[in-house]
Steps between C-alpha positions, in 0.01 A plus 500: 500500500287716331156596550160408298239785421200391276374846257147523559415330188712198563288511818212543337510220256634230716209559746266435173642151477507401813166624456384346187620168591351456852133561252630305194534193743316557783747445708845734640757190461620593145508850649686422819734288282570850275582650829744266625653542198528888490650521814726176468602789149529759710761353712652366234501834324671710836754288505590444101325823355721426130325139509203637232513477124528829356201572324641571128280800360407653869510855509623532801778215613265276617547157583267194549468118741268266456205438818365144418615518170112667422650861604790725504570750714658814357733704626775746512806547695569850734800544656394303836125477416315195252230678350216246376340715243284156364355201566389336175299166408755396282184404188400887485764738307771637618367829668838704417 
C-alpha cells in the first residue's frame, strides 16, 4: 500500500475550497461532501496508485482522478509514496 503526501500547494489550494465553499453557501455540507470524497480517493489511490489518467502534456509524469466530478486531484507516483502535487476545480486551467 503506498502512502499519500499532499505538496504544500496541493495543501494549500484544497483548504481554499473547502474554504470558499463553506462562504459561497453558507453552509460546510458541499464542503464535508468534498472531503468524503478526498479521502474515499485517497484510499482508493494507496491501494491502485496506476488508477489516474496520465495527464498528456505534464511536465513531470503526472496523473489525474476526478473528486465529485468538479475537481481533480493531481498527482505523481514515488517509489512507495503518492505525491498529490494538485487539487484543481476542474473549470479553472490546467495549472501544469
Amino acid at each position: 500500500m503506498f502512502e499519500i503526501k499532499w505538496t504544500p500547494e496541493a495543501e494549500k489550494l484544497y483548504f481554499e475550497t473547502l474554504e470558499y465553499w463553506i462562504n459561497h453557501n453558507k453552509s460546510n455540507s458541499y464542503s464535508l461532501k468534498i472531503i468524503d470524497e478526498v479521502e474515499r480517493k485517497e484510499k482508493l489511490l494507496a491501494e491502485n496508485p496506476f488508477i489516474g489518467a496520465k495527464i498528456i502534456g505534464a511536465k513531470e509524469d503526472v496523473r489525474r482522478v476526478l473528486v465529485l466530478e468538479n475537481f481533480s486531484i493531481h498527482y505523481r507516483i514515488q517509489k512507495t509514496t503518492i505525491e498529490i502535487v494538485s487539487f484543481w476545480a476542474n473549470k479553472k486551467d490546467l495549472p501544469i
